[in-house]
C-alpha positions in Angstrom: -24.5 5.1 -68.5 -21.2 3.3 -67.3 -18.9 4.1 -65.0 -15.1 4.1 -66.2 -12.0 4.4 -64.1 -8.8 5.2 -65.5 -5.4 6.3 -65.0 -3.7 7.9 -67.7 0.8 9.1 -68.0 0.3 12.4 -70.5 -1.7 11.1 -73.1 -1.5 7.1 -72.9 -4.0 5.2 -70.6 -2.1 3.2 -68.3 -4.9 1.3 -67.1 -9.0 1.1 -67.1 -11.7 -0.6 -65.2 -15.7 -0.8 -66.7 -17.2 -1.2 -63.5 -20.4 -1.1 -64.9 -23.1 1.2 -64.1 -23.3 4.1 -61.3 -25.5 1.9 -60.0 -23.4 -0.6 -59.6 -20.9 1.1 -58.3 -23.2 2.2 -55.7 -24.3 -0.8 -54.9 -20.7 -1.4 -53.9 -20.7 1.6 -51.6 -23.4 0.6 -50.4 -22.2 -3.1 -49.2 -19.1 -1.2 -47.5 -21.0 1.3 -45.5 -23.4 -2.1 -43.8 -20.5 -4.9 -44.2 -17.4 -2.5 -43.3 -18.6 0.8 -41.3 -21.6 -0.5 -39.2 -23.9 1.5 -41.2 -21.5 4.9 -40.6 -21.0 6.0 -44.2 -17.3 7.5 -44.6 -16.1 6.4 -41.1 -13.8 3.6 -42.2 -13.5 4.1 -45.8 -14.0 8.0 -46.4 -11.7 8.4 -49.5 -14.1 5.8 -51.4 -17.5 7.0 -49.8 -17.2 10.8 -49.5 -16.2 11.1 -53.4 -18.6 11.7 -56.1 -19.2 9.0 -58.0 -20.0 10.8 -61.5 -17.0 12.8 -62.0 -13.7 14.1 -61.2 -10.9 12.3 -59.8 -9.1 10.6 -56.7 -5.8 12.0 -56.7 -2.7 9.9 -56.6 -2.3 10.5 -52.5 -6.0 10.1 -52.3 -5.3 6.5 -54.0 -2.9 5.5 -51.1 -6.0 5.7 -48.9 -7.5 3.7 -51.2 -5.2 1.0 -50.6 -5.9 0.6 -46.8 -9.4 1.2 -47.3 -9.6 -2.0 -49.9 -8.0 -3.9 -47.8 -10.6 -3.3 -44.4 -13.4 -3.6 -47.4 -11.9 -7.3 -48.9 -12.0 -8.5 -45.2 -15.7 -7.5 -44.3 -16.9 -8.3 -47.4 -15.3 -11.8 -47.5 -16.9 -12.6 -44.0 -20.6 -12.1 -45.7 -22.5 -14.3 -47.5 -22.9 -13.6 -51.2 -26.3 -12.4 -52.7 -28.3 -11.4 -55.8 -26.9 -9.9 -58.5 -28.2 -6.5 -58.8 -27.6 -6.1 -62.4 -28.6 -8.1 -65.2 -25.3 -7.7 -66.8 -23.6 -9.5 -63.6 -26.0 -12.5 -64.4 -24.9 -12.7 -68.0 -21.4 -12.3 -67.7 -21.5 -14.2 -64.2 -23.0 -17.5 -66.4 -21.1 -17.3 -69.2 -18.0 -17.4 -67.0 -19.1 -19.7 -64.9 -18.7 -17.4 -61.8 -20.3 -18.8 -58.3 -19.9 -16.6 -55.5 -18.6 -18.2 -52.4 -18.9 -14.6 -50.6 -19.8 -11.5 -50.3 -16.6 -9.7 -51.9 -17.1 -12.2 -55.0 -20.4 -10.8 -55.8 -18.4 -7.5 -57.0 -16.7 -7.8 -60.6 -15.8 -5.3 -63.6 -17.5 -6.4 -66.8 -15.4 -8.7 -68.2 -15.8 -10.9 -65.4 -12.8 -9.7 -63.0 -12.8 -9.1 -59.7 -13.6 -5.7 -59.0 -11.3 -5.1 -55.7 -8.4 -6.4 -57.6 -9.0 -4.2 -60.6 -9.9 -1.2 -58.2 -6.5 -2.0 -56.1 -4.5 -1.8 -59.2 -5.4 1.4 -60.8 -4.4 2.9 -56.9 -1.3 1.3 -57.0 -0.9 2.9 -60.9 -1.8 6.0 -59.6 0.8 6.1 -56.8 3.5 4.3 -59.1 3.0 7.6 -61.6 1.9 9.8 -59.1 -0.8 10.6 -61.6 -4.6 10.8 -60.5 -7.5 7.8 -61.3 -10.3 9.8 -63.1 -13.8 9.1 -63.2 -14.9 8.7 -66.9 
């Protein structure tokens, strides 16, 4: 199962981001609590850590925290060396693109190949710009 994140205005979707699986947005959280927080989950980045990750919704406040948060998580991960994919999706999409990591940070995309910061970063800027919340689909 895949993990969606959207921002809708009344009926229309604004935006979306396939991010993949839960696991693989997990694997995300993961790098920010080691790269970011010094292995405190939620102390630097709470608003992305302390949320379920199967449901409901970050509200269009929450998403300003969001902001500040991506940027602390962009600079960490950008300092780390990249690794493994942990999908098998990532390797597929990652060749057929010709994607090469150079860092950490680069190692996280959406499935079509796009950074997954820079998608992430404009769904919160969406949200705030419509005051309207990013829900987890």
């Amino acid at each position: 199962m895949g993990l969606y994140l959207c921002v809708f205005d009344g009926e229309d979707e604004i935006e979306g981001v396939e991010v993949g699986s839960y696991a693989d947005f997990n694997f995300l959280r993961d790098a920010v609590v080691a790269a970011a927080e010094d292995g405190k989950r939620g102390s630097r980045c709470p608003t992305l850590l302390n949320h379920h990750d199967s449901d409901g919704e970050w509200s269009h406040e929450e998403a300003a925290h969001l902001l500040r948060e991506f940027d602390l998580i962009e600079a960490a991960l950008r300092e780390k060396p990249p690794v493994d994919y942990n999908s098998p999706w990532k390797k597929k999409v990652a060749t057929k693109l010709g994607l090469s990591p150079k860092n950490f940070l680069e190692c996280f995309f959406d499935v079509d190949g796009e950074p997954l910061l820079d998608r992430l970063r404009s769904l919160a800027e969406k949200s705030i710009q419509k005051e309207v919340p990013i829900i987890f689909q």
